[in-house]
C-alpha positions as CSV (number, residue, x, y, z in Angstrom):
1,X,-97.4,-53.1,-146.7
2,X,-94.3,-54.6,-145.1
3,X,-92.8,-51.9,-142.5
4,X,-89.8,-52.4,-139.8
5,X,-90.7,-52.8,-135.8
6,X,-88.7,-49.8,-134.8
7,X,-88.5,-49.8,-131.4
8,X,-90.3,-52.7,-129.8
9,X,-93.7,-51.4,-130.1
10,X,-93.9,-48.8,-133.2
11,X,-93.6,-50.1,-136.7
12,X,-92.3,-48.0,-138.8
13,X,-92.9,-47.7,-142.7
14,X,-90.2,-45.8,-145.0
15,X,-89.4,-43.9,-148.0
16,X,-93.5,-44.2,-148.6
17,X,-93.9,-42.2,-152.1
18,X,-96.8,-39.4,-151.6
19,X,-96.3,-38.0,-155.4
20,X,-94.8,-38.1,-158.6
21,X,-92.0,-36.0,-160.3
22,X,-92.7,-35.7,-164.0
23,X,-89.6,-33.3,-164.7
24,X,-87.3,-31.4,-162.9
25,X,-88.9,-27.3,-162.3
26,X,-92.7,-29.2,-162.4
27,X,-95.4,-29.5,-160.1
28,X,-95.6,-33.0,-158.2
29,X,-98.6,-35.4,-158.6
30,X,-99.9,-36.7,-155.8
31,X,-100.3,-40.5,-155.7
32,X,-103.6,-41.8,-155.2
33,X,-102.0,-45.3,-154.8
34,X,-99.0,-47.1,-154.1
35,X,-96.9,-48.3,-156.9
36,X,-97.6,-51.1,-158.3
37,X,-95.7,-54.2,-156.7
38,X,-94.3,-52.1,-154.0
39,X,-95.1,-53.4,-150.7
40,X,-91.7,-53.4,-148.6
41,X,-91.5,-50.4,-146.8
42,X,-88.5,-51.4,-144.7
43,X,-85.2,-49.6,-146.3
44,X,-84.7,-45.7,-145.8
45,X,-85.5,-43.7,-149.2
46,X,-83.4,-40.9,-150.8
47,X,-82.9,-37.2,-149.7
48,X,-84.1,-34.5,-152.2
49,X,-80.3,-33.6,-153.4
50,X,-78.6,-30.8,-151.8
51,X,-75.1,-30.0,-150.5
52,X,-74.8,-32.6,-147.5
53,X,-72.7,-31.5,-144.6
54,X,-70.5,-34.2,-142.0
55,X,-72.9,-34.1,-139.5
56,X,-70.6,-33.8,-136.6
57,X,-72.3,-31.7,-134.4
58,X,-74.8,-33.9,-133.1
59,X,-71.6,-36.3,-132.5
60,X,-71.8,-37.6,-135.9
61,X,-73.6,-40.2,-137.9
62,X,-75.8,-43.1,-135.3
63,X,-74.6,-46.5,-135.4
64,X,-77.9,-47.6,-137.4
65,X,-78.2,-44.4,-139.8
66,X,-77.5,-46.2,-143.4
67,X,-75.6,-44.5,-146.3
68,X,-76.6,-41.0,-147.4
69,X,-78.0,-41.2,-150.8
70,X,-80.1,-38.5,-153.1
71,X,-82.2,-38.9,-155.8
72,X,-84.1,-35.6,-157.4
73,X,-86.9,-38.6,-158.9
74,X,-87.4,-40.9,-156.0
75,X,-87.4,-38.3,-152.9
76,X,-90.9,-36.8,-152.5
77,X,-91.3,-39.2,-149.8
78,X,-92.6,-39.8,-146.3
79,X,-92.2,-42.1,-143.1
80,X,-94.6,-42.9,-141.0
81,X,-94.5,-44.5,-137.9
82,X,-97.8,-46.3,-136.3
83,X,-98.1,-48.1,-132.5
84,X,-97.9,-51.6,-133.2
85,X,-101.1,-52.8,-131.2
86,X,-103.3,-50.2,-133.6
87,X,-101.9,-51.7,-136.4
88,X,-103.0,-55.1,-134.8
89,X,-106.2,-54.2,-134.0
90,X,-107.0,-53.4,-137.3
91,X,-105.8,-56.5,-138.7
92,X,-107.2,-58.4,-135.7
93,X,-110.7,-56.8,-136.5
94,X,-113.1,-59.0,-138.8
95,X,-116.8,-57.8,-137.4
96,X,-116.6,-54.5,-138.8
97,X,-116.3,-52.7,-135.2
98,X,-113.6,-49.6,-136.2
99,X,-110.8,-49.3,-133.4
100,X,-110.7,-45.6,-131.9
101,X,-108.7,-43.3,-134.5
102,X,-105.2,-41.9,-133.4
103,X,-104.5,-37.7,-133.7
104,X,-101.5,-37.6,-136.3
105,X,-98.6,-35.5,-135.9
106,X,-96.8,-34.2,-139.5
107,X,-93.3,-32.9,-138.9
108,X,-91.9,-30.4,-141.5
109,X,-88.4,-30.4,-141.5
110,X,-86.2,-26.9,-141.5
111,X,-83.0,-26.4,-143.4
112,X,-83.5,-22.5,-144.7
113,X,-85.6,-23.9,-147.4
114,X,-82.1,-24.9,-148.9
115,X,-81.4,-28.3,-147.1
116,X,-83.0,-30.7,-144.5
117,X,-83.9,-34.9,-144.7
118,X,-85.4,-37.2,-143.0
119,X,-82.5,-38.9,-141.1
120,X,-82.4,-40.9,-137.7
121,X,-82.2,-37.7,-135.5
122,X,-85.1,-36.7,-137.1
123,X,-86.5,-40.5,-136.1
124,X,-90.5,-39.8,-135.4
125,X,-90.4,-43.4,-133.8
126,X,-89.3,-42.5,-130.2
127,X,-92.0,-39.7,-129.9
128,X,-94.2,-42.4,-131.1
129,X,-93.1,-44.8,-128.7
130,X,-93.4,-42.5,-125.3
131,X,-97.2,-41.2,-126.9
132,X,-97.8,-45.5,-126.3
133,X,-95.9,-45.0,-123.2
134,X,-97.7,-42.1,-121.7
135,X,-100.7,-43.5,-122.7
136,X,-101.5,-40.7,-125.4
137,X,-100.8,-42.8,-129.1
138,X,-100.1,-40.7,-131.9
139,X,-99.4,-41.5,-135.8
140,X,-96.5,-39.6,-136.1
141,X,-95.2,-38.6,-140.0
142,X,-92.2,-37.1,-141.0
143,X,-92.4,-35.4,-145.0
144,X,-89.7,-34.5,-147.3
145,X,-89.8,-31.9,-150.2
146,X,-87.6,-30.2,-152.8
147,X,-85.4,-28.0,-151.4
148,X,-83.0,-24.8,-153.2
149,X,-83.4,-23.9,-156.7
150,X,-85.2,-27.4,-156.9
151,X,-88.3,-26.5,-154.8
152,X,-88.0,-22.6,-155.2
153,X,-87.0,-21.1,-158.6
154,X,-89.7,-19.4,-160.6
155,X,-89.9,-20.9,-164.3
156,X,-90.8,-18.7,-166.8
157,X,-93.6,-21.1,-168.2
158,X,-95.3,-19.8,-164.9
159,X,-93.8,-22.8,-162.2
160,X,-93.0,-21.9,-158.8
161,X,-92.8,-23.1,-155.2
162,X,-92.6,-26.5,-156.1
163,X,-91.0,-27.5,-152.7
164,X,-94.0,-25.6,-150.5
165,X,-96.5,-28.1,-152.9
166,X,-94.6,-31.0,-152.5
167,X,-95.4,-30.2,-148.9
168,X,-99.2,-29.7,-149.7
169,X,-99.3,-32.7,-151.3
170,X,-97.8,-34.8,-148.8
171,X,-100.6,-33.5,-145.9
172,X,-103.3,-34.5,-148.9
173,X,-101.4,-38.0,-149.0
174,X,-102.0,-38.3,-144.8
175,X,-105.2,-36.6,-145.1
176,X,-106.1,-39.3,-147.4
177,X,-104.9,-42.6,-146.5
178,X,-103.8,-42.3,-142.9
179,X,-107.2,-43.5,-141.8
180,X,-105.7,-47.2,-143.0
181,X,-103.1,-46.6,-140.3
182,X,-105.2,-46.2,-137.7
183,X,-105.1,-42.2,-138.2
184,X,-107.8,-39.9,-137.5
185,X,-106.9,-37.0,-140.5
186,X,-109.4,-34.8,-138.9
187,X,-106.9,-34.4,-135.8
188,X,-104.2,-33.8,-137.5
189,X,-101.0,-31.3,-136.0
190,X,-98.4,-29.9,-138.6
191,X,-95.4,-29.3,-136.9
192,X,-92.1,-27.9,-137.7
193,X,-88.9,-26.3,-136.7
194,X,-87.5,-23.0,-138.4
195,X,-88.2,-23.1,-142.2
196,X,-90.8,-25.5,-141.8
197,X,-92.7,-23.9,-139.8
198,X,-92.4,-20.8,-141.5
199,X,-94.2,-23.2,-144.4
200,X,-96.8,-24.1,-141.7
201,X,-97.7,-20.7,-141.7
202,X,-97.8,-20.1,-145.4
203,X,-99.5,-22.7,-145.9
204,X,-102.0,-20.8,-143.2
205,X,-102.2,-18.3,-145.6
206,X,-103.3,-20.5,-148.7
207,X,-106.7,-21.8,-149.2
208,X,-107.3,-25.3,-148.6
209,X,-107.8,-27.5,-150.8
210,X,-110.6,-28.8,-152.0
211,X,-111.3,-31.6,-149.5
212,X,-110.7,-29.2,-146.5
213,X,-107.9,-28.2,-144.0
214,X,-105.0,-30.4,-143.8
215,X,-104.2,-29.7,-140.4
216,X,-106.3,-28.2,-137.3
217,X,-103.7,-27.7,-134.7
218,X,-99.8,-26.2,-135.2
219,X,-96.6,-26.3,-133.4
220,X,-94.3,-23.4,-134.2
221,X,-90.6,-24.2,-133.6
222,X,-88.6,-20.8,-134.4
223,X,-90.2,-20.0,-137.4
224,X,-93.1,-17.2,-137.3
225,X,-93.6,-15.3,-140.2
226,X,-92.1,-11.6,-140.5
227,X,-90.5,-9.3,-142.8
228,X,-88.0,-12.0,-144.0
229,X,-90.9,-14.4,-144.9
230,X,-92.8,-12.0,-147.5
231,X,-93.2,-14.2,-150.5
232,X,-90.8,-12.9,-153.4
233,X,-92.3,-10.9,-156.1
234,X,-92.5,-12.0,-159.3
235,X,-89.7,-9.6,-160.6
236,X,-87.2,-10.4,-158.4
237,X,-87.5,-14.0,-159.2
238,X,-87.2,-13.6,-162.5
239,X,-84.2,-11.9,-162.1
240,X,-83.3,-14.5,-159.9
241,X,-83.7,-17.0,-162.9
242,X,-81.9,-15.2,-165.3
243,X,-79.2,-15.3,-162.4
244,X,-79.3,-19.0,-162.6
245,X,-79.1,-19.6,-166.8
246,X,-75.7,-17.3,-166.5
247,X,-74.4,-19.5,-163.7
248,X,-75.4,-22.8,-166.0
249,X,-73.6,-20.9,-168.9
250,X,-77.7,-21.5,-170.7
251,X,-77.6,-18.8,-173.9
252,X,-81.0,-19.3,-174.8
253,X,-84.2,-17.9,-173.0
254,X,-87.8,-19.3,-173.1
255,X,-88.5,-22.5,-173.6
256,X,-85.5,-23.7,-174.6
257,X,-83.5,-22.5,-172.2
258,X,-85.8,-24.1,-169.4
259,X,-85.3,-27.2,-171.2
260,X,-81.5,-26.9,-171.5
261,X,-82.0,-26.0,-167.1
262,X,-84.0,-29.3,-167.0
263,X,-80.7,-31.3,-168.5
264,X,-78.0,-30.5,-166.7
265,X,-76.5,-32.2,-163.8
266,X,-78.3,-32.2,-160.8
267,X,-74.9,-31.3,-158.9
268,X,-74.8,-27.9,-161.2
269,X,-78.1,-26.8,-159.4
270,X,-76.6,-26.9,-156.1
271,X,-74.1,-24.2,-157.6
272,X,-77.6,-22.1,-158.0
273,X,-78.9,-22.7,-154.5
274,X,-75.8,-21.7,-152.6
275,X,-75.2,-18.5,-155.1
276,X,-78.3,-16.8,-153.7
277,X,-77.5,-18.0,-150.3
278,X,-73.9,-16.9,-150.1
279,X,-74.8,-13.2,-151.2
280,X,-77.4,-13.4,-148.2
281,X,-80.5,-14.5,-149.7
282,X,-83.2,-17.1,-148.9
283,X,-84.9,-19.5,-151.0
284,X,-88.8,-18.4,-150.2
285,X,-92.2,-19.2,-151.6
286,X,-93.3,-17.2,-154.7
287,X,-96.2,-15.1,-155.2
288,X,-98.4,-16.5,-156.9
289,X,-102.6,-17.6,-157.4
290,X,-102.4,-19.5,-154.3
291,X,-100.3,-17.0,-152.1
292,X,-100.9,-14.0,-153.1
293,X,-98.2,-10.9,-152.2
294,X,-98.8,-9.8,-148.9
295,X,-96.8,-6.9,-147.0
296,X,-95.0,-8.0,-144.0
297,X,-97.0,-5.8,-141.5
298,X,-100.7,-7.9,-142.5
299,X,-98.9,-11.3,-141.9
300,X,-99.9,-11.0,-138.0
301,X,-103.7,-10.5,-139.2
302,X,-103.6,-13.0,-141.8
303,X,-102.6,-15.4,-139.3
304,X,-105.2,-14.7,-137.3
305,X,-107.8,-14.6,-139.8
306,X,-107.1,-18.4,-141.1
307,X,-110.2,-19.6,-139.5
308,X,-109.2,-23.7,-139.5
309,X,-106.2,-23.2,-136.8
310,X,-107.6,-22.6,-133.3
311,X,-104.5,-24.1,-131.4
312,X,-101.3,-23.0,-131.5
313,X,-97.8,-23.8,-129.8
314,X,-94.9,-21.5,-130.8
315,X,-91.6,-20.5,-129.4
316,X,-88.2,-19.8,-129.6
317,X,-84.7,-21.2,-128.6
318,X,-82.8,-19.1,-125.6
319,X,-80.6,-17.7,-127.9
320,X,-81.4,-17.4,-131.7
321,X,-78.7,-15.7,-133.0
322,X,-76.1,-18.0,-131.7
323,X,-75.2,-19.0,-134.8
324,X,-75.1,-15.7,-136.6
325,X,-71.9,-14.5,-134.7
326,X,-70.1,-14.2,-138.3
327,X,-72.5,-11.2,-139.3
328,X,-72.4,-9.9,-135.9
329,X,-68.5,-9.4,-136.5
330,X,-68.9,-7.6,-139.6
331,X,-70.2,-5.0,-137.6
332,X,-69.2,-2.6,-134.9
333,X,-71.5,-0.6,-132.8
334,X,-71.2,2.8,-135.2
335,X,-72.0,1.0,-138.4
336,X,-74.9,-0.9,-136.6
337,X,-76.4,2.1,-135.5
338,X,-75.8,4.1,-139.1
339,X,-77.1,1.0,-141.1
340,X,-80.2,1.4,-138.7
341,X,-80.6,5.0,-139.3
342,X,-80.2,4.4,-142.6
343,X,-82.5,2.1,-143.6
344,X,-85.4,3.3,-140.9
345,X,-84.4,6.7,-139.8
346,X,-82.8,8.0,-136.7
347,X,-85.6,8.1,-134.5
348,X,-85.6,4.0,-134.9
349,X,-82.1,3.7,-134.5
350,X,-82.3,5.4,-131.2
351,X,-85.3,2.7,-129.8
352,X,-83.2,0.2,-131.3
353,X,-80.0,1.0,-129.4
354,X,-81.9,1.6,-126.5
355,X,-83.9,-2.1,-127.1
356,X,-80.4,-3.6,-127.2
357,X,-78.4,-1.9,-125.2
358,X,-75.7,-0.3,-127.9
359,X,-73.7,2.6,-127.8
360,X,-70.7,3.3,-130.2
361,X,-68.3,3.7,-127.6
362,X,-68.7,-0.1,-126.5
363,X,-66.5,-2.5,-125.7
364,X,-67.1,-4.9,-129.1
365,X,-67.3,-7.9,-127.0
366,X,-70.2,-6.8,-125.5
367,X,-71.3,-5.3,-128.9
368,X,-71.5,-9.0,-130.4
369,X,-73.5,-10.3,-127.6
370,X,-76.4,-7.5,-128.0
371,X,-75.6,-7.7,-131.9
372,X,-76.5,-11.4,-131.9
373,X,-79.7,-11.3,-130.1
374,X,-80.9,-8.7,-132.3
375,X,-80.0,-11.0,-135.4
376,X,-82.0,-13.7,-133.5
377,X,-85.1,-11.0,-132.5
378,X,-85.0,-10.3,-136.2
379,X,-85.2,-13.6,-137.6
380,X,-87.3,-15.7,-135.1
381,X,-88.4,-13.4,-132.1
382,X,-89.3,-10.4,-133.4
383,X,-92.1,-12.0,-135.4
384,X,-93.6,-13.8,-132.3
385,X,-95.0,-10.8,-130.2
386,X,-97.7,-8.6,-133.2
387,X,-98.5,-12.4,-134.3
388,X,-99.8,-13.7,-130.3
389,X,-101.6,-10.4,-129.8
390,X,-103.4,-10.3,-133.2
391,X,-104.1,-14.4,-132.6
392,X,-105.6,-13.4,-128.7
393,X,-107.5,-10.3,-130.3
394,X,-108.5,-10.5,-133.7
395,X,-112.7,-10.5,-133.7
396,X,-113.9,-11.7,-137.1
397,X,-113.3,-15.4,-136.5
398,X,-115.6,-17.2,-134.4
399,X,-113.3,-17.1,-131.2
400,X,-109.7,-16.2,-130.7
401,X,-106.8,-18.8,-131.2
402,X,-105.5,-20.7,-127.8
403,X,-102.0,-20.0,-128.0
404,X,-99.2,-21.9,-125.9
405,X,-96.1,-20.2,-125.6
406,X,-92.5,-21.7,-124.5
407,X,-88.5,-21.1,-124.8
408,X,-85.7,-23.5,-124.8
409,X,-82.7,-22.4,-122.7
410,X,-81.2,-26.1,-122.2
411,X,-77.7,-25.9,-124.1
412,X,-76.1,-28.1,-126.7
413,X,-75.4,-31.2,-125.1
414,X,-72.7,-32.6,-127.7
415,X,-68.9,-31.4,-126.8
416,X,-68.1,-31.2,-131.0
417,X,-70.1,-28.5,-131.5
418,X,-68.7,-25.2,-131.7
419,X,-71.6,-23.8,-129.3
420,X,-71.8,-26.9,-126.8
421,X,-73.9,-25.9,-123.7
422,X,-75.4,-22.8,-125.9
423,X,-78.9,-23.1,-126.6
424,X,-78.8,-21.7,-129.9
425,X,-81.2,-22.2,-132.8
426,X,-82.1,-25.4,-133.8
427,X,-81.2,-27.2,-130.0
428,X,-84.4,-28.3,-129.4
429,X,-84.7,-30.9,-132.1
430,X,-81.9,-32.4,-130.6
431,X,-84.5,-33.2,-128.1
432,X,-88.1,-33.2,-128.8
433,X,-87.7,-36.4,-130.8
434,X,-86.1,-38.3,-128.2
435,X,-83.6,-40.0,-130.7
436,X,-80.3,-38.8,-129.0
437,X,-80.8,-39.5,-125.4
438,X,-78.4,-42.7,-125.7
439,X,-75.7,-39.7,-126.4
440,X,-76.2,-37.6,-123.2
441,X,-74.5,-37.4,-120.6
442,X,-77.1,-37.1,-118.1
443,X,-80.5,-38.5,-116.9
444,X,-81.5,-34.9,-116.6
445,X,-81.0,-34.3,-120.3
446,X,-83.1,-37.6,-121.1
447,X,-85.7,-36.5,-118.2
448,X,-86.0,-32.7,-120.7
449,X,-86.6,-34.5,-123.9
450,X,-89.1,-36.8,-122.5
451,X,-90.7,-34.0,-121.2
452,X,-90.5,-31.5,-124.5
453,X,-92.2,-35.1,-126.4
454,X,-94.3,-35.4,-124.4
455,X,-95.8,-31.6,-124.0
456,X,-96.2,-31.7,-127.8
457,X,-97.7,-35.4,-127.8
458,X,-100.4,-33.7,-125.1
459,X,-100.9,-30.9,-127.4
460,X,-101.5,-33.3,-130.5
461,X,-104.1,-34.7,-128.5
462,X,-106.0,-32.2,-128.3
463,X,-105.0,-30.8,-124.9
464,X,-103.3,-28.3,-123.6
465,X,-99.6,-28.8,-122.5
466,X,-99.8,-25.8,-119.8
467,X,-101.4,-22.8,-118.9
468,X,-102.6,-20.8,-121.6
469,X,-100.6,-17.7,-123.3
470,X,-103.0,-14.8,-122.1
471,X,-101.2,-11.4,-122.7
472,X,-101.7,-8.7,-120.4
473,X,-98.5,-6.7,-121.0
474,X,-98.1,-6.4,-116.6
475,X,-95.9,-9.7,-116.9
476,X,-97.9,-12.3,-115.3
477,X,-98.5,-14.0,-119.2
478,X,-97.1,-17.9,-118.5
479,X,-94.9,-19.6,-120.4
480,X,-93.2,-22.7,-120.3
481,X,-89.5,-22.7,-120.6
482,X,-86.9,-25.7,-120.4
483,X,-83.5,-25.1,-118.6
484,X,-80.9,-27.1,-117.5
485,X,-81.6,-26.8,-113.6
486,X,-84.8,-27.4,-113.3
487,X,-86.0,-29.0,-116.6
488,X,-89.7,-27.6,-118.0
489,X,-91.1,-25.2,-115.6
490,X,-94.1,-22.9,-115.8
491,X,-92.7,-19.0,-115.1
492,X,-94.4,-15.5,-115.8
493,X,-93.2,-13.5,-118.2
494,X,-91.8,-11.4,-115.5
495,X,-90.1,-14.1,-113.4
496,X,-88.3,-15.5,-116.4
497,X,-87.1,-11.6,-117.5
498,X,-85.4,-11.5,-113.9
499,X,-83.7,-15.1,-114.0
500,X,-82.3,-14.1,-117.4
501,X,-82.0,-10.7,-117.3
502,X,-83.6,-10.3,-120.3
503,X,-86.7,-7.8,-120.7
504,X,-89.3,-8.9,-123.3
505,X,-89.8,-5.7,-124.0
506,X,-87.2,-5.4,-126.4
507,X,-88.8,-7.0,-129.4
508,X,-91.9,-4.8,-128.9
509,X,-89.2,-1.8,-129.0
510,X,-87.9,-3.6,-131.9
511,X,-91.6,-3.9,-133.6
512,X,-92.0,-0.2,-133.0
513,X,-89.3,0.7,-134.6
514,X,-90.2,-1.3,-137.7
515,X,-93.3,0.7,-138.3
516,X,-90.9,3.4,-140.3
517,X,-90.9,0.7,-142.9
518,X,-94.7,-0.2,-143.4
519,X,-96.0,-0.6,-146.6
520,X,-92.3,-1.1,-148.2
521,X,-91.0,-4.7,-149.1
522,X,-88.7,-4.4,-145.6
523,X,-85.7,-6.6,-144.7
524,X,-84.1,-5.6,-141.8
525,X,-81.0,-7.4,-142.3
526,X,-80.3,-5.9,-145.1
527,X,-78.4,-3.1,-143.5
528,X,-74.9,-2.0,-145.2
529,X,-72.3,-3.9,-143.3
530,X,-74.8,-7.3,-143.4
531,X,-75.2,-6.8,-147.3
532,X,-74.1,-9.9,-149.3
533,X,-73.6,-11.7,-145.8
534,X,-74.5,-15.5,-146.0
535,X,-77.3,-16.2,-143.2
536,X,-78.3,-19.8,-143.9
């Protein structure tokens, strides 16, 4: 295999194929070999096909990222980027003696489950390259998977979550061949930001496969399970299916109609992953034989019950909702508080409004602001507090999960995005790969992402990146949090609630008040004036 030296001391090989598509709504195969003749590994591969945005916020394309190009055959792909002297060493090696094996590092991108590449901000190389220079080397892998309608309609010949299997059989592919890269598979940490970690912690919930876990350690970035990650029941994605053939203008059902789907355009599919979208809906996993329906208050337990993940790194940005400031506005503090007491009951409502600080007499300005961080608590926070006390608690695994908790509070750093100096959702992967630094403005900036790679290069290792998460509900828990001041610090919970002014307590109200909705199918944005509201 020919890869590119990318920097100086990590070579890099792309657009490696981990599986094969043999139609368009079908399972991948996993590649137990590369194809044949194919041995340069030098050129980037092609993005699963989805609506591509101008990427301006990140101050637009890099001088060296190459054309954007999609292919829906030639995309289940993955790059993987290995320290140049390990590669040597194995080549070096003729007496049989077996270099020490690297911990690997898998990073599954986000994108709502409707978009999301592998690109050059998304560059695994310079994480790579400070593991060499902090003198902890990693493998690190980047994956790519079908995305929309592509990965996630249910077919009525019985095919579903395509895209969350693509994923499964990209960790068999590392499990299976990394070893040649100087890879130890058996210290292996899947990663991932927003909806891939949310598939990190599906995939917690499936059995593994044959050959054993795929991964033993995880890194949570904004995307704990909750009540918005349920896996869609069978009937409503159905439904959602029939939804599509009307929107493809495809009379017949059955088989044929699935065959007539399979034809058309690629570019009419997109039409059927931004319809569910833009009435508010998200493109999620399936129940199905390997993920069965569960209700939304088990997932904490579940979590804790998957026995093969003893490690765990999770946390949020400073300020989720951020971006949701366009379904904040189509409220106002009364029909808040009535969509609230309408969906859980006035009791709720009231811990709610107290949680967040809402009346309906107030001023709408500061309405949006409380509006958005529930939108954010809903989505990524709230999730985060039942799942770190089942992990610290739960008694019928052999020991409880060492959990690492964190927050992000640095701000965007680029002056063309609309929430420049806001540390909204997403910010940190701006930083944790270390690919934008030649874009800031500051050595502090550069001195925060070398840090943030470097906490979850210690953690791949195998050791912990700071204190341990150990809840006591008196606020002397620590966490690590990055801010623009004084870069990553260790705080108590109570210390950072008085620099911020923000009480944790909140999304424990916010939990509580949830529990009028246990044993239901329970989405709490789906509250009148957020109905039919685009979120991703």
């Amino acid at each position: 295999m020919i890869g590119i030296v990318q920097p100086d001391n990590v070579v890099q090989f792309r657009a490696i194929p981990y599986a094969t598509l043999p139609a368009r709504f079908k399972q991948s195969v996993l590649l137990d070999r590369l194809p044949e003749g194919k041995t340069d590994f030098t050129k980037p591969g092609f993005a699963c096909p989805h609506i591509f945005g101008a990427d301006i916020f990140s101050g637009g394309p890099r001088p060296d990222e190459p054309p954007l190009q999609s292919s829906e055959f030639s995309s289940l792909i993955l790059q993987l980027n290995a320290p140049l002297s390990t590669l040597q060493s194995l080549q070096a090696d003729k007496d049989g003696n077996t270099p020490a094996k690297l911990p690997v590092m898998v990073y599954i991108h986000g994108g709502g489950f409707v978009l999301g590449k592998i690109d050059q901000n998304h560059n695994a190389a310079y994480m790579v390259e400070h593991s060499i220079a902090t003198a902890q080397p990693v493998i690190g892998i980047s994956i790519q998977y079908r995305v929309g309608a592509l990965g996630f309609l249910g077919t009525p010949d019985g095919g579903r979550n395509f895209g969350l299997y693509d994923q499964r059989n990209a960790l068999a592919w590392v499990r299976r061949f990394v070893g040649g890269f100087g890879g130890d598979a058996g210290r292996t940490t899947a990663w991932g930001e927003s909806a891939g970690a949310m598939s990190i912690c599906f995939h917690m919930l499936m059995r593994p496969p044959p050959g054993g876990p795929l991964f033993d350690r995880v890194i949570l970035m904004s995307g704990v399970l909750g009540p918005l990650g349920t896996p869609v029941r069978r009937r409503e994605a159905e439904e959602t299916y029939e939804k599509a053939l009307k929107i493809l203008e495809i009379k017949e059902r059955g088989e044929e109609g699935l065959e007539k789907a399979r034809s058309v355009e690629v570019e009419r599919i997109h039409v059927i992953s931004n319809a569910l979208t833009d009435e508010g809906g998200i493109w999620l996993p399936i129940e199905d034989e390997m993920l069965p329906y569960f209700s939304w208050e088990d997932i904490p337990r579940l979590l804790g019950e998957c026995d093969w993940v003893n490690d765990i790194v999770l946390g949020t940005t400073g300020f989720e909702g951020l971006t949701m400031l366009n379904n904040a506005n189509a409220m106002t503090p009364s029909t808040f508080l009535d969509g609230i007491a309408k969906q859980l009951g006035d009791s709720a409502a009231a811990t709610i409004a107290e949680a967040y600080n809402v009346t309906r007499t107030m001023d709408q300005n500061l309405f949006l602001t409380s509006a958005m961080r529930w939108i954010g608590d809903v989505v990524f926070d709230g999730k985060t507090y039942p799942t770190i006390l089942i992990f610290l608690t739960i008694s019928n695994i052999p020991s409880p999960k060492r959990v690492y908790r964190y927050v992000f509070d640095v701000g965007n750093p680029f002056p063309n995005h609309t929430l420049y100096q806001l540390p909204h959702h997403w910010v940190d992967v701006y930083f944790v790969f270390r690919s934008l630094q030649f874009r800031y403005p500051s050595q502090r900036l550069k001195m925060i992402s070398d840090q943030h790679a470097s906490y979850w290069i210690d953690f791949g290792n195998g050791n912990a990146p700071w204190t341990e998460y150990k809840h006591s509900g008196d606020g002397k828990e620590i966490i690590a949090v990055a801010e623009l001041r004084d870069g990553w610090v260790e705080r108590t919970v109570a210390e950072d609630e008085r620099v911020t002014e923000l009480s944790w307590k909140r999304v424990e109200k916010l939990y509580d008040a949830w529990s009028a909705a246990k044993g239901s199918q329970f989405r709490p944005l789906s509250i009148d004036p957020l109905l039919k509201k685009r979120f991703v």
